[in-house]
mmJSON file of the N, C-alpha and C atoms, coordinates in Angstrom:
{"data_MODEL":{"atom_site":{
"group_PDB":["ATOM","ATOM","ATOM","ATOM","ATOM","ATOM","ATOM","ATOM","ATOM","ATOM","ATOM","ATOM","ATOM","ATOM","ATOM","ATOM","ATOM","ATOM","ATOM","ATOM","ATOM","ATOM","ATOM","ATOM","ATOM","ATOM","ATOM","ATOM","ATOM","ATOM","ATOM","ATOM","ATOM","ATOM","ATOM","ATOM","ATOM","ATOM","ATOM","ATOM","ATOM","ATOM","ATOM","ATOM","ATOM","ATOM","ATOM","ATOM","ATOM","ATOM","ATOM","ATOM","ATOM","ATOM","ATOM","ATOM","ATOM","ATOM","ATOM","ATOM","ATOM","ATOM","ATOM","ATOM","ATOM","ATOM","ATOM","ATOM","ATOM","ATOM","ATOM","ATOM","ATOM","ATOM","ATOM","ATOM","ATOM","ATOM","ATOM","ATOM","ATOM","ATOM","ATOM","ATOM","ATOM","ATOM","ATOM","ATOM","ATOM","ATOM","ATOM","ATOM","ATOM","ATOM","ATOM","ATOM","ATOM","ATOM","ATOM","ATOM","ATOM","ATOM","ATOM","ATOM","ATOM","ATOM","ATOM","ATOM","ATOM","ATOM","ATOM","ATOM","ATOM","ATOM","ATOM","ATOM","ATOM","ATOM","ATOM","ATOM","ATOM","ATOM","ATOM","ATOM","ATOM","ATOM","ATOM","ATOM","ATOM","ATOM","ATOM","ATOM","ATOM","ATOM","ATOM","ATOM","ATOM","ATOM","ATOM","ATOM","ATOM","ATOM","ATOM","ATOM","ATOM","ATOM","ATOM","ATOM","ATOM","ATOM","ATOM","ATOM","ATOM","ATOM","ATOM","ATOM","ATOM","ATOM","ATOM","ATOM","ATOM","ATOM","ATOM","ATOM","ATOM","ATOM","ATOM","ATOM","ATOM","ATOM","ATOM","ATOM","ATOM","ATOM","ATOM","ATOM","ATOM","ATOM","ATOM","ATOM","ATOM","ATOM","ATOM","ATOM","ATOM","ATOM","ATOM","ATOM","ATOM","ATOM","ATOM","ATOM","ATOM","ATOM","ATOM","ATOM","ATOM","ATOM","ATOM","ATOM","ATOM","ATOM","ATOM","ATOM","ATOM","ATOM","ATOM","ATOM","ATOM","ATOM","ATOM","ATOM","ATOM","ATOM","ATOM","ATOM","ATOM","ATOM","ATOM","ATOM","ATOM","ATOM","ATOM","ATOM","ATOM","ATOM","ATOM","ATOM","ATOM","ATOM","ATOM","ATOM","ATOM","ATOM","ATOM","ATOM","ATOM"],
"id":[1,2,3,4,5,6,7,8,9,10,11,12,13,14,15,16,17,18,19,20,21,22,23,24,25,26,27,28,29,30,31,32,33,34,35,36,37,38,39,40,41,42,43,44,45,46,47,48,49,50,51,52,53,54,55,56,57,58,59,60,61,62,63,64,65,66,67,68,69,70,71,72,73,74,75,76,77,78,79,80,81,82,83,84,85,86,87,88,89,90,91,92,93,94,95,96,97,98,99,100,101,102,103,104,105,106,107,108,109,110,111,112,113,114,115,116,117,118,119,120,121,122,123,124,125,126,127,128,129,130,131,132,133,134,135,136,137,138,139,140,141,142,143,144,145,146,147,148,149,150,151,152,153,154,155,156,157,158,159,160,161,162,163,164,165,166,167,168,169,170,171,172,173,174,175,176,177,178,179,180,181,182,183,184,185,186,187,188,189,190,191,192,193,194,195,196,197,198,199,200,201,202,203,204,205,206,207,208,209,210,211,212,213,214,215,216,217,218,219,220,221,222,223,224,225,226,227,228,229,230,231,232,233,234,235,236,237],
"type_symbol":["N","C","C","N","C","C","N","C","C","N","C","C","N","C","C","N","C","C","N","C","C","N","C","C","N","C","C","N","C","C","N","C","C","N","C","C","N","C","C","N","C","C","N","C","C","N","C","C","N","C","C","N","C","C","N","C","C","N","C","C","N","C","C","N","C","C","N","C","C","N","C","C","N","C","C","N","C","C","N","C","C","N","C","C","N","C","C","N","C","C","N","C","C","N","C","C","N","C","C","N","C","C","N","C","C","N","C","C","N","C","C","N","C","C","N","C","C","N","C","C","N","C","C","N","C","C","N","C","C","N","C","C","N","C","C","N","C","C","N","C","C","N","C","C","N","C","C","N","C","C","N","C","C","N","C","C","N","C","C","N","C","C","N","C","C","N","C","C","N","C","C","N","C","C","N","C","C","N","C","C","N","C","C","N","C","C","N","C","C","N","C","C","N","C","C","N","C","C","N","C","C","N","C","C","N","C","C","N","C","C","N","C","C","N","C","C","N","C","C","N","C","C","N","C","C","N","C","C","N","C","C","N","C","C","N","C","C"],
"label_atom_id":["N","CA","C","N","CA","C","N","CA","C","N","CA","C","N","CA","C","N","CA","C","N","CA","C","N","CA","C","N","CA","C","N","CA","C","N","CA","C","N","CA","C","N","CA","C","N","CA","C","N","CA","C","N","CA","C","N","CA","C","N","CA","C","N","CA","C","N","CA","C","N","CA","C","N","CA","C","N","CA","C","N","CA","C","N","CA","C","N","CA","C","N","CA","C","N","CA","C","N","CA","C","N","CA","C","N","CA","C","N","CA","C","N","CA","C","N","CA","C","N","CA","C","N","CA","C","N","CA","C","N","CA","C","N","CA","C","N","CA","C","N","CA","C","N","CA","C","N","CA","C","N","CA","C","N","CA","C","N","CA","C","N","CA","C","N","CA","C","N","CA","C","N","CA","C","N","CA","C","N","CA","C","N","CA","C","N","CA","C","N","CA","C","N","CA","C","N","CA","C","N","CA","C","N","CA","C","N","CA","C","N","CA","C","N","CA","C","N","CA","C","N","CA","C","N","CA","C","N","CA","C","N","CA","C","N","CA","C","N","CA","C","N","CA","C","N","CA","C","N","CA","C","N","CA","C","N","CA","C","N","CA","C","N","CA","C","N","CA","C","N","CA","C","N","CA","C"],
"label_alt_id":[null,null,null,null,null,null,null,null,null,null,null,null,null,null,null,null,null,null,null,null,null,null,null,null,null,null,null,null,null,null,null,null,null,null,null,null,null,null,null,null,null,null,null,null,null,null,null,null,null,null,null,null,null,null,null,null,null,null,null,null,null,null,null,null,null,null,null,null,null,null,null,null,null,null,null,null,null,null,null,null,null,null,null,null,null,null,null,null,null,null,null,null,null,null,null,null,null,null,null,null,null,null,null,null,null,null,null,null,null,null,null,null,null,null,null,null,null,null,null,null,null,null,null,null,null,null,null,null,null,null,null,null,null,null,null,null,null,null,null,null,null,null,null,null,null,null,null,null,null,null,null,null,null,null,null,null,null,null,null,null,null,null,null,null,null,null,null,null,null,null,null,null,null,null,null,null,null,null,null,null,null,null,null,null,null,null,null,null,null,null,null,null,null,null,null,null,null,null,null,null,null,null,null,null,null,null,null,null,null,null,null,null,null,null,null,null,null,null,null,null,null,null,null,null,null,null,null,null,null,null,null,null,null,null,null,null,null],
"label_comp_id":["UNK","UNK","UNK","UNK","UNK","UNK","UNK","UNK","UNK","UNK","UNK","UNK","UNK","UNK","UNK","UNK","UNK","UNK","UNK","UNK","UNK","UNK","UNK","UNK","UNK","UNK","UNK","UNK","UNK","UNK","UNK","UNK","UNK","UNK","UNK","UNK","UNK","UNK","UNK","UNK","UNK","UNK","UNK","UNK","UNK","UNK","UNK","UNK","UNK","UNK","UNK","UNK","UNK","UNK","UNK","UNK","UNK","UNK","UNK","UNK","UNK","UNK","UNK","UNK","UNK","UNK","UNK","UNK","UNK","UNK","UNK","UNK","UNK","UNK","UNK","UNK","UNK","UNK","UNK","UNK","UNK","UNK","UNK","UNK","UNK","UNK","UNK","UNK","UNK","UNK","UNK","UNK","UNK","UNK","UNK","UNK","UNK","UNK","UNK","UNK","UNK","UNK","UNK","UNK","UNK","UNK","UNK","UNK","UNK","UNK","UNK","UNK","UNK","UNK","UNK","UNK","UNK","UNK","UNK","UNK","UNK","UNK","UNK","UNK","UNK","UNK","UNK","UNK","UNK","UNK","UNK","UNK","UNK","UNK","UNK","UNK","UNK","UNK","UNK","UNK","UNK","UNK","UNK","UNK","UNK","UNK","UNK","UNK","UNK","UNK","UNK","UNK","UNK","UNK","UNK","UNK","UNK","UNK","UNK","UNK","UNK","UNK","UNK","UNK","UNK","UNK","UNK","UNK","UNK","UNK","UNK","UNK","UNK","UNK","UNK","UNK","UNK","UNK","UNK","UNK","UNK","UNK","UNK","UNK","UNK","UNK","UNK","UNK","UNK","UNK","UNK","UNK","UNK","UNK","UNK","UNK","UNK","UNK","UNK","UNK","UNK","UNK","UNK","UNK","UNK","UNK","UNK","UNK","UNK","UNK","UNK","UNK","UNK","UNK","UNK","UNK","UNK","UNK","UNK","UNK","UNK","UNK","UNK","UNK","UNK","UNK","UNK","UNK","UNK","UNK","UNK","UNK","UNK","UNK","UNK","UNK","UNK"],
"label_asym_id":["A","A","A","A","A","A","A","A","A","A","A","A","A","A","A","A","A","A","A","A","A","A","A","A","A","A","A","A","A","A","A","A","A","A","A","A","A","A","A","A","A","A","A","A","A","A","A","A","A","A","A","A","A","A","A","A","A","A","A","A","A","A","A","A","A","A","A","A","A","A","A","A","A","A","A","A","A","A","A","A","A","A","A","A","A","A","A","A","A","A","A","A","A","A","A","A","A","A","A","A","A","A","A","A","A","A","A","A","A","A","A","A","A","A","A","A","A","A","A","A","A","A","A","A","A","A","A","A","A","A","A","A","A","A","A","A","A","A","A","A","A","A","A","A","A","A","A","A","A","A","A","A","A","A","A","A","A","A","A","A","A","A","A","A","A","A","A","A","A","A","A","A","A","A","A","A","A","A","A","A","A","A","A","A","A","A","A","A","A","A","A","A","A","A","A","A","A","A","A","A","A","A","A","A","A","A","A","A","A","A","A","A","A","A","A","A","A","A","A","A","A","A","A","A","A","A","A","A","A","A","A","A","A","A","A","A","A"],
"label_entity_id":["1","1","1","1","1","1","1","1","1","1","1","1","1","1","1","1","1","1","1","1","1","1","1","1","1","1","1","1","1","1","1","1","1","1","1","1","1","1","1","1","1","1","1","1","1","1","1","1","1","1","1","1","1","1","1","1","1","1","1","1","1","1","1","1","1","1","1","1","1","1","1","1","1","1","1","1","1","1","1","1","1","1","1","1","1","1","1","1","1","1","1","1","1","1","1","1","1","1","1","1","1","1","1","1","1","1","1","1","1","1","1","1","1","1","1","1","1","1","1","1","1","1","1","1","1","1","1","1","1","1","1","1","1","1","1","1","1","1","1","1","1","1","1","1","1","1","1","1","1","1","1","1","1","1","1","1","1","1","1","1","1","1","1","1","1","1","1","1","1","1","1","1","1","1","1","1","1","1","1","1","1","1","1","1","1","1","1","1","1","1","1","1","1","1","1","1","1","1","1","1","1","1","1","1","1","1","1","1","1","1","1","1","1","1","1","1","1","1","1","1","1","1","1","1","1","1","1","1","1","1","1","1","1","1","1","1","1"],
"label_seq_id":[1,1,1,2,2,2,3,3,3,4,4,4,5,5,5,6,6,6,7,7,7,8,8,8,9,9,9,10,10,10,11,11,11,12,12,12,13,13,13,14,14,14,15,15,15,16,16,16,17,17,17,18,18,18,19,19,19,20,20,20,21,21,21,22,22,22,23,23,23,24,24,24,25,25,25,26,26,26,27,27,27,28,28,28,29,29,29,30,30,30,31,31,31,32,32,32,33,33,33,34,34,34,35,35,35,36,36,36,37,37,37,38,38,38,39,39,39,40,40,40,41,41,41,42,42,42,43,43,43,44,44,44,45,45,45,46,46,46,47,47,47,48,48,48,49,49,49,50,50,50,51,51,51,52,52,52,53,53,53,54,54,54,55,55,55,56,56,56,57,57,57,58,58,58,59,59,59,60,60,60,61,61,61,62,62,62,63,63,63,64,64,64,65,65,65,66,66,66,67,67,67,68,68,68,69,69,69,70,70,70,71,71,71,72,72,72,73,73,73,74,74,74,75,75,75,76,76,76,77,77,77,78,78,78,79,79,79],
"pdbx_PDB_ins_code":[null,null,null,null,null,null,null,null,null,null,null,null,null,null,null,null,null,null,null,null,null,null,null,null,null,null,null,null,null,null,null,null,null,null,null,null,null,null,null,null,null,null,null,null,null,null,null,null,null,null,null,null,null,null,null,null,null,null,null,null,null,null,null,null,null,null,null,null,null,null,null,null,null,null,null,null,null,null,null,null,null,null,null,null,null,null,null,null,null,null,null,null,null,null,null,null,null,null,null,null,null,null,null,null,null,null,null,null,null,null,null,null,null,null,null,null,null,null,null,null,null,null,null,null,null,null,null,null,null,null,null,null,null,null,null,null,null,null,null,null,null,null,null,null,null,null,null,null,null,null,null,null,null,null,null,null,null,null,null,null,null,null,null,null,null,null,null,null,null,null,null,null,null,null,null,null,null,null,null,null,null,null,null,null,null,null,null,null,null,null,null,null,null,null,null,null,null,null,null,null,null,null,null,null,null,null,null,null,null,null,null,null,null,null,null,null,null,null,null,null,null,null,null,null,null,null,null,null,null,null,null,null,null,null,null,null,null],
"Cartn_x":[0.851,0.0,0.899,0.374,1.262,1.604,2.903,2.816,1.676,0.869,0.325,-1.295,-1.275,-2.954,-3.279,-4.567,-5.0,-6.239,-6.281,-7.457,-8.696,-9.648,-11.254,-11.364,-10.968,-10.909,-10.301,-9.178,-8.453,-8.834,-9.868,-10.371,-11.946,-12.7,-13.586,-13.391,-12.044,-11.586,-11.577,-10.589,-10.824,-12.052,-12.774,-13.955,-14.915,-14.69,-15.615,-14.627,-13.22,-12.753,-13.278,-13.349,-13.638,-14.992,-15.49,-17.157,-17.565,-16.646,-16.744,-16.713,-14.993,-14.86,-15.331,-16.36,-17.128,-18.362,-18.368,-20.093,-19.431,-18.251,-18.27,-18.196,-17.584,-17.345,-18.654,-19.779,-21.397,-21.896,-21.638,-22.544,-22.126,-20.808,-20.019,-19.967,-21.067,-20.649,-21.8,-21.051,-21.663,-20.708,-20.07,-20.184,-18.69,-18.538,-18.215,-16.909,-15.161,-14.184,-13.399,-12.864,-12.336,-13.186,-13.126,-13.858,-12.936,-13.74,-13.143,-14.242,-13.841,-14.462,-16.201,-16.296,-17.853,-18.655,-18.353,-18.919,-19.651,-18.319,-18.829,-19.873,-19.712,-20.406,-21.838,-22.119,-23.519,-23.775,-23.069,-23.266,-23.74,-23.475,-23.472,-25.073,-25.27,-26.305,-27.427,-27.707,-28.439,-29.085,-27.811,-28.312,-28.626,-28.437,-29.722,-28.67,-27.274,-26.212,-26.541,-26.149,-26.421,-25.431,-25.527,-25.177,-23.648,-23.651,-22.187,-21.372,-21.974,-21.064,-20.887,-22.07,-21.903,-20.56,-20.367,-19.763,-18.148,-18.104,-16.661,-16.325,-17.168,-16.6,-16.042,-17.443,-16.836,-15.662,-15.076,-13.409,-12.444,-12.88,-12.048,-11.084,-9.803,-9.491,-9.836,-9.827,-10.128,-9.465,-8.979,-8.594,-9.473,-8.742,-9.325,-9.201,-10.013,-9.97,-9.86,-8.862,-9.01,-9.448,-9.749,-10.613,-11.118,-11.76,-12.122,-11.003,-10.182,-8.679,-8.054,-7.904,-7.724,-8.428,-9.891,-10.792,-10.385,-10.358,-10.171,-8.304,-7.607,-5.599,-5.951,-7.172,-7.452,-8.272,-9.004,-10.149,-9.197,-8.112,-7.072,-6.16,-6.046,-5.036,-5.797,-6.568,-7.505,-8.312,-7.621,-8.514,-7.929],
"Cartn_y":[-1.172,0.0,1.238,2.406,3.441,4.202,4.833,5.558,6.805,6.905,8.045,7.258,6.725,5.677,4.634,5.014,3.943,2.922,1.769,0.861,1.383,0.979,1.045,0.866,0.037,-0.435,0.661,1.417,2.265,3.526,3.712,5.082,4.998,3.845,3.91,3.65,3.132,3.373,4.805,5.782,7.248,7.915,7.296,8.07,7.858,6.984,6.37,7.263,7.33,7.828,9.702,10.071,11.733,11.64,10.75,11.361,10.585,9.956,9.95,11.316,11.947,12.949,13.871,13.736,15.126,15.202,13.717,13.238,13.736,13.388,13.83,15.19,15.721,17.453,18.165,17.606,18.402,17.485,16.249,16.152,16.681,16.832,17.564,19.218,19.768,21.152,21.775,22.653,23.333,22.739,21.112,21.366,21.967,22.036,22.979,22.38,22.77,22.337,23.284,22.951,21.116,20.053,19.255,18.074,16.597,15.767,14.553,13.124,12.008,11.862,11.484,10.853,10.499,11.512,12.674,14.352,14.062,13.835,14.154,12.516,11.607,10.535,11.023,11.621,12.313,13.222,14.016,15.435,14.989,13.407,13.199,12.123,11.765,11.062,12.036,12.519,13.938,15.198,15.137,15.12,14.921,13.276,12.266,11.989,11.702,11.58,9.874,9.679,8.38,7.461,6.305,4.943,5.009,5.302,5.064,5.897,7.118,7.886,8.419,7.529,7.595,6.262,5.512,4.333,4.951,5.777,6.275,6.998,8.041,8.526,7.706,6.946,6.017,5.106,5.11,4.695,5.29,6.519,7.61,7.498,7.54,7.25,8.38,8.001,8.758,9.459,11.007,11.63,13.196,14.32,15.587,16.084,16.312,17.023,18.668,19.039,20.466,20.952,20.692,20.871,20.397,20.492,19.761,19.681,20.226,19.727,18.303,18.609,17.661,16.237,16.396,14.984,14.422,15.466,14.556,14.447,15.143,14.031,12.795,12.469,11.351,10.464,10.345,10.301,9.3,9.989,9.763,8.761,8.546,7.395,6.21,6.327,4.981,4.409,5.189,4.211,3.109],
"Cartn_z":[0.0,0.0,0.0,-0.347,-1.161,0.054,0.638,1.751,1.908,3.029,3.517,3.079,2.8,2.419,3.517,3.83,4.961,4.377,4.927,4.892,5.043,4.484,4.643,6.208,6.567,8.276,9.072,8.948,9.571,9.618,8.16,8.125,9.312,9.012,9.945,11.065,11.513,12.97,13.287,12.636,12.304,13.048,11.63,11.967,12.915,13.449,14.708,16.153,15.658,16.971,16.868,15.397,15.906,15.979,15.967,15.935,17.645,18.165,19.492,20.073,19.682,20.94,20.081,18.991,19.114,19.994,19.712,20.677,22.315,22.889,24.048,24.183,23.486,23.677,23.342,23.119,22.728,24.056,23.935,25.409,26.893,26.846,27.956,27.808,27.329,27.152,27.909,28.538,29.692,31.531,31.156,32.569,33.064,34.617,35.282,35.658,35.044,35.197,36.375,37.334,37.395,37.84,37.419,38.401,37.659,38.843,38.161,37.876,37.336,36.082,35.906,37.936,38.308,37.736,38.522,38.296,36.34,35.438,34.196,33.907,34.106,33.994,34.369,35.503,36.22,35.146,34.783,34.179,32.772,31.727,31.029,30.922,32.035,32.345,31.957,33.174,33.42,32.014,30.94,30.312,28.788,28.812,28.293,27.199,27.469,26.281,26.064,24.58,23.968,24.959,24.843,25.471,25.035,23.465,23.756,23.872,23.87,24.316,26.225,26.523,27.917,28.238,27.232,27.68,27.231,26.708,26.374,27.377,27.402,28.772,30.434,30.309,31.36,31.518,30.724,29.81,30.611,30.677,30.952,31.968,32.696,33.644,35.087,36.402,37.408,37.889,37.555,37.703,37.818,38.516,38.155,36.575,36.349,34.347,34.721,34.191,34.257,33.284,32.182,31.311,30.088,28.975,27.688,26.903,26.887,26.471,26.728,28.41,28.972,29.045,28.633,28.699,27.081,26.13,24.904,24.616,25.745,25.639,26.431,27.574,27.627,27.169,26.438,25.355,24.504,24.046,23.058,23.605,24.813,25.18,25.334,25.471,26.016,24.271,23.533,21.946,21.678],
"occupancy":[1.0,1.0,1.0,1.0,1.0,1.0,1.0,1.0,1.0,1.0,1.0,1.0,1.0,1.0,1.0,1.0,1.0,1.0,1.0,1.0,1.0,1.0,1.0,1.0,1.0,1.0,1.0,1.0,1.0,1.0,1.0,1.0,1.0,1.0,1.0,1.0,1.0,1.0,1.0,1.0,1.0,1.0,1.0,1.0,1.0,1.0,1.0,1.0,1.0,1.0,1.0,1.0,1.0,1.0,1.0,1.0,1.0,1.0,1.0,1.0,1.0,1.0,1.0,1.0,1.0,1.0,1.0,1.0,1.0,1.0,1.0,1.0,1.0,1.0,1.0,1.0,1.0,1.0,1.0,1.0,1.0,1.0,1.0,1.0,1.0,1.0,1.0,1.0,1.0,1.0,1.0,1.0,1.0,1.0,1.0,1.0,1.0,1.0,1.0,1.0,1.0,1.0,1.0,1.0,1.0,1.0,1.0,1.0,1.0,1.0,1.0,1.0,1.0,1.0,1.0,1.0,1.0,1.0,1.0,1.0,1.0,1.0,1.0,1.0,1.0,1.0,1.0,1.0,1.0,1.0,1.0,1.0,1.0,1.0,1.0,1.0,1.0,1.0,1.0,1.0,1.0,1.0,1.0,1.0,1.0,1.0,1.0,1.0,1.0,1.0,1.0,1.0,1.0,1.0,1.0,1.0,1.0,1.0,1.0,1.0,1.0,1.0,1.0,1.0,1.0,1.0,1.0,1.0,1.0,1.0,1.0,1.0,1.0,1.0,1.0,1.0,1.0,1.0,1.0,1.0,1.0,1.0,1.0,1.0,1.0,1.0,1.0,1.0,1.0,1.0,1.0,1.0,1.0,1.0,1.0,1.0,1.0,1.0,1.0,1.0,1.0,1.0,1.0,1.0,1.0,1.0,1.0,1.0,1.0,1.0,1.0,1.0,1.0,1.0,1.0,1.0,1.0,1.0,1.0,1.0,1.0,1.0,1.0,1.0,1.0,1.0,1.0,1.0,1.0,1.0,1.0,1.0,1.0,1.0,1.0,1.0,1.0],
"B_iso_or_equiv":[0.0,0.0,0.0,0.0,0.0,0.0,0.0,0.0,0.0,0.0,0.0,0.0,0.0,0.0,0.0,0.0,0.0,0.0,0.0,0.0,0.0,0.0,0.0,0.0,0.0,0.0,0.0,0.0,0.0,0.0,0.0,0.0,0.0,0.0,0.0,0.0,0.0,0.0,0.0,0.0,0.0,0.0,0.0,0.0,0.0,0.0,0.0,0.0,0.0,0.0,0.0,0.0,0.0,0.0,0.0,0.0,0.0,0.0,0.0,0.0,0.0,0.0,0.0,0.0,0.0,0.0,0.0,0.0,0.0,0.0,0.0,0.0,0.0,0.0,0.0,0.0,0.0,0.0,0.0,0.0,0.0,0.0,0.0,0.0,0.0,0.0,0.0,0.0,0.0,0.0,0.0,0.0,0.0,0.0,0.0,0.0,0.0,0.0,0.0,0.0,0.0,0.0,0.0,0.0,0.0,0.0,0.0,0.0,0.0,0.0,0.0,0.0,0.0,0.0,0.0,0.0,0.0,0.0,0.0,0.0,0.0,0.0,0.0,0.0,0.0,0.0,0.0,0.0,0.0,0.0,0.0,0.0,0.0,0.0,0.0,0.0,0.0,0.0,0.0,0.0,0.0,0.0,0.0,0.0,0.0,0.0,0.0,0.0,0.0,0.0,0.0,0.0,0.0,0.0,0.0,0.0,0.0,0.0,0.0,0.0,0.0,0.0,0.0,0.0,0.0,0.0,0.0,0.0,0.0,0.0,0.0,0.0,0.0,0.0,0.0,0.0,0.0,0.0,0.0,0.0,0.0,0.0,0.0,0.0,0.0,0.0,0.0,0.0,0.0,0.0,0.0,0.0,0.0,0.0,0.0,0.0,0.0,0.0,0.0,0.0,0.0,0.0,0.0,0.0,0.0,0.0,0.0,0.0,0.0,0.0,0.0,0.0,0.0,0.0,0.0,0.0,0.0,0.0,0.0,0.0,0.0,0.0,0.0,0.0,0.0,0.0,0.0,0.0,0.0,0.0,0.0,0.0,0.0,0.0,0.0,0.0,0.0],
"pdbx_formal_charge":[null,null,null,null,null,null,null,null,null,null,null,null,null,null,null,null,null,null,null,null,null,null,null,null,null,null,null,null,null,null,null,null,null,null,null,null,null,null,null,null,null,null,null,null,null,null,null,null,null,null,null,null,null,null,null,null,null,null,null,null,null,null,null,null,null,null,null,null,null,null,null,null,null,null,null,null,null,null,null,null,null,null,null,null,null,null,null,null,null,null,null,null,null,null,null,null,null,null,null,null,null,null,null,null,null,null,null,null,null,null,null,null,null,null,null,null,null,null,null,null,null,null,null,null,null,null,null,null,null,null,null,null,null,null,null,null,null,null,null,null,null,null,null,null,null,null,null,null,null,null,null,null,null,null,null,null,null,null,null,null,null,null,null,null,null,null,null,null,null,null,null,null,null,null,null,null,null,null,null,null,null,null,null,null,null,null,null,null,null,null,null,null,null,null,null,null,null,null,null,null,null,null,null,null,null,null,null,null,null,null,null,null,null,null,null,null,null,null,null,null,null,null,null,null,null,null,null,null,null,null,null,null,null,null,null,null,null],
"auth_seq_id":[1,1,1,2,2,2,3,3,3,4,4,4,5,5,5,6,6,6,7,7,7,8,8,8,9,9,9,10,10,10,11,11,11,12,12,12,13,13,13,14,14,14,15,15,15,16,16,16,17,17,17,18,18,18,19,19,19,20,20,20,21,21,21,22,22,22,23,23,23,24,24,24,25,25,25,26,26,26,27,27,27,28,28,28,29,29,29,30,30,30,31,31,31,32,32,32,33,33,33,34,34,34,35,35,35,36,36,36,37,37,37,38,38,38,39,39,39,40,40,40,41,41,41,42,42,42,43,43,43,44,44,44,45,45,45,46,46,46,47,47,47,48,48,48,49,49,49,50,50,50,51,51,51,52,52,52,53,53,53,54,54,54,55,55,55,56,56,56,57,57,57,58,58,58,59,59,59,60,60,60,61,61,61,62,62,62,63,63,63,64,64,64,65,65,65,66,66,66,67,67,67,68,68,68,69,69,69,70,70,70,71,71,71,72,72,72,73,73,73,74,74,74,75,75,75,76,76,76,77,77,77,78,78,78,79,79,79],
"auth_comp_id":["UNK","UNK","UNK","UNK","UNK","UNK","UNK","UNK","UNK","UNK","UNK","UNK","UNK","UNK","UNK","UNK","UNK","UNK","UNK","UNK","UNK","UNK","UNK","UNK","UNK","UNK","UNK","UNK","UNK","UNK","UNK","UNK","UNK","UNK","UNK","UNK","UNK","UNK","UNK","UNK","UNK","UNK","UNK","UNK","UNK","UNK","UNK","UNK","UNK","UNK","UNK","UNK","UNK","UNK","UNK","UNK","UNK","UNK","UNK","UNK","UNK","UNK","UNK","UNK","UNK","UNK","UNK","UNK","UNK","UNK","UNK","UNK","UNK","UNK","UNK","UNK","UNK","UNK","UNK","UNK","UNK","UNK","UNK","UNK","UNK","UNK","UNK","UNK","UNK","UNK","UNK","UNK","UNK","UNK","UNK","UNK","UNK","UNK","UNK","UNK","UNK","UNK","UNK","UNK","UNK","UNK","UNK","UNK","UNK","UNK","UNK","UNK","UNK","UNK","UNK","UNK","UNK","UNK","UNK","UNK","UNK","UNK","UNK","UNK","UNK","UNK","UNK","UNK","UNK","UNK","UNK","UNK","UNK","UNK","UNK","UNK","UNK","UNK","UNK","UNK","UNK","UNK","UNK","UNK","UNK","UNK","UNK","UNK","UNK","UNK","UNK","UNK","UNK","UNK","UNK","UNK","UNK","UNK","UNK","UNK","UNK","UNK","UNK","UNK","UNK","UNK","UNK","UNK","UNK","UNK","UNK","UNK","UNK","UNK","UNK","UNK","UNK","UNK","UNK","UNK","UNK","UNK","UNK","UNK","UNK","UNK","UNK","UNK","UNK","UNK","UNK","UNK","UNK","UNK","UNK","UNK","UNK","UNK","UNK","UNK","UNK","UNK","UNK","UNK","UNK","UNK","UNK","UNK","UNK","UNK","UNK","UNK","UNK","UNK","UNK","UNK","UNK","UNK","UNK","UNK","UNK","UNK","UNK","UNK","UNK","UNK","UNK","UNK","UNK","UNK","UNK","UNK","UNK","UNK","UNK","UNK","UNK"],
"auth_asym_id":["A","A","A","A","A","A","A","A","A","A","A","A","A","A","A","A","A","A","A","A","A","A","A","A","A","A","A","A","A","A","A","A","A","A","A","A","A","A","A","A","A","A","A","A","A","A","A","A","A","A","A","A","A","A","A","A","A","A","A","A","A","A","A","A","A","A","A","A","A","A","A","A","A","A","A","A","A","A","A","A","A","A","A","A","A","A","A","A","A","A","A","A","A","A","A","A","A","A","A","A","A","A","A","A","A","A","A","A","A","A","A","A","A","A","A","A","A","A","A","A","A","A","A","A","A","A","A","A","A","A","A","A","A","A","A","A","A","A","A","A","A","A","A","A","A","A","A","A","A","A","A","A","A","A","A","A","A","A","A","A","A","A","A","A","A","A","A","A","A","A","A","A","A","A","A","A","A","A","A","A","A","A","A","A","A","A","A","A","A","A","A","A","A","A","A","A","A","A","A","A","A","A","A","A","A","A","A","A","A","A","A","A","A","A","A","A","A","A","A","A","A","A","A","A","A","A","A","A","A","A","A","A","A","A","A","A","A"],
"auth_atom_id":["N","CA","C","N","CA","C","N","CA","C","N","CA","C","N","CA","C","N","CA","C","N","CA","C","N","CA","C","N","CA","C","N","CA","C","N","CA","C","N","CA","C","N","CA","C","N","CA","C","N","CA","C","N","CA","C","N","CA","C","N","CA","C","N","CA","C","N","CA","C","N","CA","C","N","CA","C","N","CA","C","N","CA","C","N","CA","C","N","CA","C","N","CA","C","N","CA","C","N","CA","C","N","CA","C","N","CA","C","N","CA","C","N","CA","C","N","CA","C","N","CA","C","N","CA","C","N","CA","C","N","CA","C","N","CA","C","N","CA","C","N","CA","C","N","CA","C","N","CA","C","N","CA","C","N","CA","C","N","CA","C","N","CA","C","N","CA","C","N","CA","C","N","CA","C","N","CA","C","N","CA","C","N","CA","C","N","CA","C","N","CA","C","N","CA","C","N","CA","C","N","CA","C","N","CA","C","N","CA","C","N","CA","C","N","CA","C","N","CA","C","N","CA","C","N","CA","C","N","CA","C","N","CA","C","N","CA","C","N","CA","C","N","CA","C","N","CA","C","N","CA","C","N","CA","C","N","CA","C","N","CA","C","N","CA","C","N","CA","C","N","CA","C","N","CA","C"],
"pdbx_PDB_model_num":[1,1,1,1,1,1,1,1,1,1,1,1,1,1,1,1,1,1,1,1,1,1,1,1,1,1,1,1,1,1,1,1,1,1,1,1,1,1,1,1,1,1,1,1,1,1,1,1,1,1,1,1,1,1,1,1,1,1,1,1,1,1,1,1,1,1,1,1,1,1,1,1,1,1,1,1,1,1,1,1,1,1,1,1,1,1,1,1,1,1,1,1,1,1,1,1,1,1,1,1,1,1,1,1,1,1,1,1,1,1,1,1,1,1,1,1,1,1,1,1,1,1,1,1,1,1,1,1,1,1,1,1,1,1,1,1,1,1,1,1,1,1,1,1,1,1,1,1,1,1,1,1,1,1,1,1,1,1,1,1,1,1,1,1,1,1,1,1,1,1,1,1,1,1,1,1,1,1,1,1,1,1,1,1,1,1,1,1,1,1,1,1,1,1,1,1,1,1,1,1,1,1,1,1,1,1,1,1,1,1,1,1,1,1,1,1,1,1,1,1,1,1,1,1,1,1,1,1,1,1,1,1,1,1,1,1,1]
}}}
């Protein structure tokens, strides 16, 4: 395969990973940083985010998030 070309498989890995952390960054918007990660799991519950993107977040490791930066450099380690 030609350098800089990816698989059918690799691109919808891709695209399944940005249309995650866009799904988290619209369902996480509004809440109130710092906190850590229960806080956004509640905050994401509450209000009425899809299954799987409640299940990504819950991925997340337990730490304080200082902010939406910070949730999708961890977002990004855990794919």
């Amino acid at each position: 395969m030609p350098e800089g070309t990816m698989t059918v498989r690799e691109a919808g890995e891709l695209a399944v990973e940005a249309s995650s952390a866009a799904g988290v960054t619209h369902c996480l918007a509004g809440v109130d940083f710092p906190c850590r990660k229960n806080h956004l799991v509640i905050f994401a519950r509450e209000h009425g985010c899809t299954p799987d993107i409640l299940n990504v977040i819950e991925q997340l490791p337990d730490y304080e998030c200082i902010s939406m930066a910070a949730v999708m450099n961890a977002l990004g380690e855990i794919k």
